[in-house]
N, C-alpha and C positions, 0 to 999 in steps of 0.2 A: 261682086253681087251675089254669085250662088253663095259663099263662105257665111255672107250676111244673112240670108237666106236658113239656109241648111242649119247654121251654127247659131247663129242671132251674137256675132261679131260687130261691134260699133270700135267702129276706127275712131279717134277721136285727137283734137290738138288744140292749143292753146290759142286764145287770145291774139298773146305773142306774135303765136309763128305765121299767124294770118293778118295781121299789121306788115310785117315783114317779107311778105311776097313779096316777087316781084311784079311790077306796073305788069306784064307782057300776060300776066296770068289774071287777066283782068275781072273773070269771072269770078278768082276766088279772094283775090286781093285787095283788101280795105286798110287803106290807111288810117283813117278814122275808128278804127276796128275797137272795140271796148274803151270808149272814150268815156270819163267820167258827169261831167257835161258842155255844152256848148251856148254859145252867145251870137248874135250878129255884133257883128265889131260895131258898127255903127250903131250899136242904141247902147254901148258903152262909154263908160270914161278912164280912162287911165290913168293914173300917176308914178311917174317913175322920181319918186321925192319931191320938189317941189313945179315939177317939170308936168303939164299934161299932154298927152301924145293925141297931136290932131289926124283929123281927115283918115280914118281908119277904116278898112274894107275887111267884107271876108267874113271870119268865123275866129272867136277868140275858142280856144277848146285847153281844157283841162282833162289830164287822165290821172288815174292811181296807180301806181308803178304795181300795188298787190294786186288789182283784176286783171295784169298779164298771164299770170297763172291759172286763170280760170279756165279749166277745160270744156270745149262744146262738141257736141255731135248735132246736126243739121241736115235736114229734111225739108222736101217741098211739100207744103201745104195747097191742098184746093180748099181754095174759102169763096165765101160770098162777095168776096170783093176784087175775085178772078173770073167770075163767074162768064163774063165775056171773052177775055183771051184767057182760056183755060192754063195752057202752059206756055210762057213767051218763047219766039224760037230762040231767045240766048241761053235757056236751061239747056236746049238741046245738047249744046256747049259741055257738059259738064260728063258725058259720058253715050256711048250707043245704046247702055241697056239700064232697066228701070225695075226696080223690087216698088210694085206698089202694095201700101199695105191695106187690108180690107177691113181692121176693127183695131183703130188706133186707139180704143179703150182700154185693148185686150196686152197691144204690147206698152201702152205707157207703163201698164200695171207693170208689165213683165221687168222694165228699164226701172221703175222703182222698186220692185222690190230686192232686183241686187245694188242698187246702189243702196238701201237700207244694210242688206246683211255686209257689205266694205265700211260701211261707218260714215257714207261721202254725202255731205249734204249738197241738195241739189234743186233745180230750178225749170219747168218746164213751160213753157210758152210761146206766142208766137210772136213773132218780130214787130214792133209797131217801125214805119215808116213814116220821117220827118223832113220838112224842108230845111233844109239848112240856113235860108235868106230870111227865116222867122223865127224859129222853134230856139226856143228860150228856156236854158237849166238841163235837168237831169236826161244824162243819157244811159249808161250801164249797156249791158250785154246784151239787153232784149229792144233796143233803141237803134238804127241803122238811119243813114241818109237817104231821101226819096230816090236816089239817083237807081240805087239799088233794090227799089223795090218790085225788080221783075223774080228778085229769090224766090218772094212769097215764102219767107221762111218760117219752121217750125224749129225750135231749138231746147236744146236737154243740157244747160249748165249745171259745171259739175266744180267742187272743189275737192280736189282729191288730193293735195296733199304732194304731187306729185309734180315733179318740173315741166315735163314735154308732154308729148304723144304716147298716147295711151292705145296701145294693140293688145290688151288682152283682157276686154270686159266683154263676157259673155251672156247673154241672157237665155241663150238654150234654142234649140228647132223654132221657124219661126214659120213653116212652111204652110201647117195648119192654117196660118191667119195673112197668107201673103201669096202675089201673084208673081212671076217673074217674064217680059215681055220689051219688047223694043224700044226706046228710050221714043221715037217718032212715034209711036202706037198709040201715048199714053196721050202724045196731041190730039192726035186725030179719033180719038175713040170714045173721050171722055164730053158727058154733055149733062151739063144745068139742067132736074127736070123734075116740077112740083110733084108733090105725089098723088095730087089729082090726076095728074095727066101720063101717069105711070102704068 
């Protein structure tokens, strides 16, 4: 976190490598992970030649073996649709200490403009979350299962061109624009509040 901090180090990994956790890492680990899209089995039909396949459950899901490569870096979001349980206690999961950043204007800029001077085109957005027992067609890299949607994630897709994990993209001092402080802090400190009543 200081390196992230201090340097504006974005660890980053693929797709791939987060399909491929293990179950035990369950915070980070999605099987579902950069799926291309998904179906309820049951409002399809099958054919396997002249044969159709009955009584089907579940999720039919399609991936692209190219969006395994996709590199992400991942951040939690406060948004308006956390606004009640600010940060769930399973983030707390993810670490004891927390870079919060204070003008995420200031570093998207900073995240785009070295991935402009690398040549790496790139994707910044936030996660939408879907049910699985409905949600019909395209999913991609910015599409996650409701089950998961305590991340509240923000994410910075990247195609860079490169197979794995990516530890050496820097975007500079990030100090100026960031606070660093106890991963429970950011629960208990943070609160929803119009600016009337500020």
């Amino acid at each position: 976190m200081e390196e992230f901090r201090s340097q504006g180090r974005l660890y980053m990994n693929t797709l791939k490598y987060f399909k491929r956790l293990e179950a035990n890492d369950a915070l980070r680990s999605d099987k579902s992970e950069g799926l291309h899209s998904s179906f309820p089995a049951d409002k399809m039909r099958i054919k396997v030649g002249a044969l159709e396949l009955p009584n089907l459950f579940g999720q039919v899901k399609f991936g692209d073996p190219e969006d395994d490569s996709i590199t992400i870096f991942s951040i939690y979001a406060l948004t308006e649709l956390n606004r009640n349980v600010i940060v769930d206690d399973k983030v707390l999961g993810f670490g004891d200490t927390a870079v919060v950043i204070r003008r995420g204007d200031e570093f998207i800029e900073r995240v785009t403009h070295e991935c402009e001077r690398r040549g790496w085109g790139y994707k910044i957005d936030l996660v939408d979350y879907v049910d699985k027992t409905s949600h019909q067609g395209r999913m991609g890299p910015f599409r996650k299962y409701s089950d998961l949607d305590f991340q509240s994630e923000y994410r910075i897709a990247f195609r860079s061109g490169r197979p794995g994990a990516i530890t050496d993209f820097y975007v500079g001092d990030l100090s100026d624009i960031t606070e660093i402080c106890e991963s429970r802090l950011v629960k208990s400190g943070f609160r929803f509040e119009s600016a009337e009543s500020s």
